[in-house]
C-alpha positions as a Python dict, from the first residue, in 0.01 Angstrom:
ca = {
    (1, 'X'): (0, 0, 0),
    (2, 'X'): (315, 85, 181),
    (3, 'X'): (603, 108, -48),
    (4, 'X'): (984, 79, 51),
    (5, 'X'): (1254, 231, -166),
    (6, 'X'): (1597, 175, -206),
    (7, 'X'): (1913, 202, -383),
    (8, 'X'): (2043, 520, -410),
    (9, 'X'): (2352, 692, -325),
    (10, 'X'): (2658, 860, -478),
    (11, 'X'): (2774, 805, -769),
    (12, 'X'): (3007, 961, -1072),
    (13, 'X'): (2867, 1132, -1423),
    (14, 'X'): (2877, 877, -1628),
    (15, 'X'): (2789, 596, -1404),
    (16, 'X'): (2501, 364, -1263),
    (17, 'X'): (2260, 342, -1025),
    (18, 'X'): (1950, 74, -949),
    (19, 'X'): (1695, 216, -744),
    (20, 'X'): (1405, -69, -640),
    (21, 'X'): (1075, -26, -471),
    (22, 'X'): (907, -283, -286),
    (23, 'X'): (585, -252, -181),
    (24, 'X'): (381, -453, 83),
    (25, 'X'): (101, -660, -142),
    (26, 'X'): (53, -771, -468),
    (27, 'X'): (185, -551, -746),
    (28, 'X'): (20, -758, -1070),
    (29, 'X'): (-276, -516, -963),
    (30, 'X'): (-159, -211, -931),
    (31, 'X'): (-216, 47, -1218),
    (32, 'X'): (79, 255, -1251),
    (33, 'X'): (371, 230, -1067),
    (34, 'X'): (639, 512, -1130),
    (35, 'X'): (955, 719, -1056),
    (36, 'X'): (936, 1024, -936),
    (37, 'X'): (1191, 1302, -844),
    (38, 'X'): (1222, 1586, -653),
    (39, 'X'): (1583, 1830, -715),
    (40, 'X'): (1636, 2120, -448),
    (41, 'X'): (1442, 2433, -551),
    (42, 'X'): (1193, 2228, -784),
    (43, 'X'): (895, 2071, -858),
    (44, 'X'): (845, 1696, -821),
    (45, 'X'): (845, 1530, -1189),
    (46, 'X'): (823, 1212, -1336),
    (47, 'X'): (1088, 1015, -1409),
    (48, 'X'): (947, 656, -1558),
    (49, 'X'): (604, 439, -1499),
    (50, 'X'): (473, 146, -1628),
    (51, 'X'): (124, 43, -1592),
    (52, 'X'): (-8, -351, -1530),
    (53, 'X'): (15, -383, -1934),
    (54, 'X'): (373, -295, -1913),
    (55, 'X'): (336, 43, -2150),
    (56, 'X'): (597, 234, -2019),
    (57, 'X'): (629, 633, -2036),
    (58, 'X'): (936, 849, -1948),
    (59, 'X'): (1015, 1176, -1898),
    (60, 'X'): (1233, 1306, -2221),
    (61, 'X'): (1528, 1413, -2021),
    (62, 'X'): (1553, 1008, -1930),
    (63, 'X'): (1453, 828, -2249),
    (64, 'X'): (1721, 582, -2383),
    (65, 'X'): (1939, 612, -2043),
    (66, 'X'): (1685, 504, -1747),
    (67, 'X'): (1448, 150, -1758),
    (68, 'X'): (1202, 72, -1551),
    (69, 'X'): (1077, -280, -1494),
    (70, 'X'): (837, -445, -1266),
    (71, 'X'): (951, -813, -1100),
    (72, 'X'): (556, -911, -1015),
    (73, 'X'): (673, -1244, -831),
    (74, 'X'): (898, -1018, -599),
    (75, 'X'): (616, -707, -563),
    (76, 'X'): (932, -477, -646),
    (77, 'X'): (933, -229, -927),
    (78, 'X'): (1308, -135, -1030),
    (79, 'X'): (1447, 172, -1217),
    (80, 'X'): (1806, 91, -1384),
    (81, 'X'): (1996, 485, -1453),
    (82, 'X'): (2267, 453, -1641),
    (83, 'X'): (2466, 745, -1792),
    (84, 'X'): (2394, 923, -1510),
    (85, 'X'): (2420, 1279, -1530),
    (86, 'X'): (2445, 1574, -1212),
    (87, 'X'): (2121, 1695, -1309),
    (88, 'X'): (1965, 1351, -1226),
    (89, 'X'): (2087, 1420, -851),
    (90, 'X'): (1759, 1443, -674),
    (91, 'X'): (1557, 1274, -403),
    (92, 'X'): (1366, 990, -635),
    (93, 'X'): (1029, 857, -489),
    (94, 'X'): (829, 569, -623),
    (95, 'X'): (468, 609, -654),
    (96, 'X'): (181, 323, -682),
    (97, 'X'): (-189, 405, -847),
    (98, 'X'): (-418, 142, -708),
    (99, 'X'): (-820, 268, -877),
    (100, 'X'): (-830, 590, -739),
    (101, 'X'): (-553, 613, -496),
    (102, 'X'): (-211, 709, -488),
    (103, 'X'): (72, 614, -224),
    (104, 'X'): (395, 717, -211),
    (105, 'X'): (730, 519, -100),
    (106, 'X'): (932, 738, 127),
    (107, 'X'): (1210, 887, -127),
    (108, 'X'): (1587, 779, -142),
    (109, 'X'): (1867, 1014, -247),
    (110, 'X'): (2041, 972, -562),
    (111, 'X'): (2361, 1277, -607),
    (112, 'X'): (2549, 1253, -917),
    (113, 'X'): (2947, 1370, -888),
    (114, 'X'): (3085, 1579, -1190),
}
């Protein structure tokens, strides 16, 4: 599974960002797919996933701002931010489970202005 992210850039505390991952077959049977990201210094952490049920999970420093959805007839997941704060600047990666094996998209930059 190859997966293509997109959507991120610079934007101002306070404001919004869509990030989308497309990925290169079917999603309707993939596990989990997921947010991920990465801030300079630190470990990688989950940010959102939703598995093929559509049971979400987010991290706690997200809940109630970020929502992740999967489009199944376009093979894209999406994560809307909103509220965005400058600790959400990081590099965010999505992130497929498919049985036993895990692929990674290849990151995209999200930097949040104070």
């Amino acid at each position: 599974v190859q997966l293509q992210a997109s959507g991120g850039g610079l934007v101002q505390a306070g404001g919004s960002l869509r990030l989308s991952c497309a990925a290169s077959r079917s999603i309707s049977s993939i596990n989990i797919m997921g947010w991920y990201r990465q801030a300079p210094g630190k470990q990688r952490e989950l940010v959102a996933a939703m598995n093929s049920g559509g049971t979400t999970n987010y991290a706690d420093s997200v809940k109630g701002r970020f929502t992740i959805s999967r489009d199944n007839a376009n093979d894209t997941v999406h994560l809307q931010m909103n509220s965005l704060k400058s600790e959400d600047t990081a590099v965010y990666y999505c992130n497929a489970l498919l049985r036993t094996s895990i692929y990674w998209g290849q990151g995209t930059l999200v930097t949040v202005s104070s």
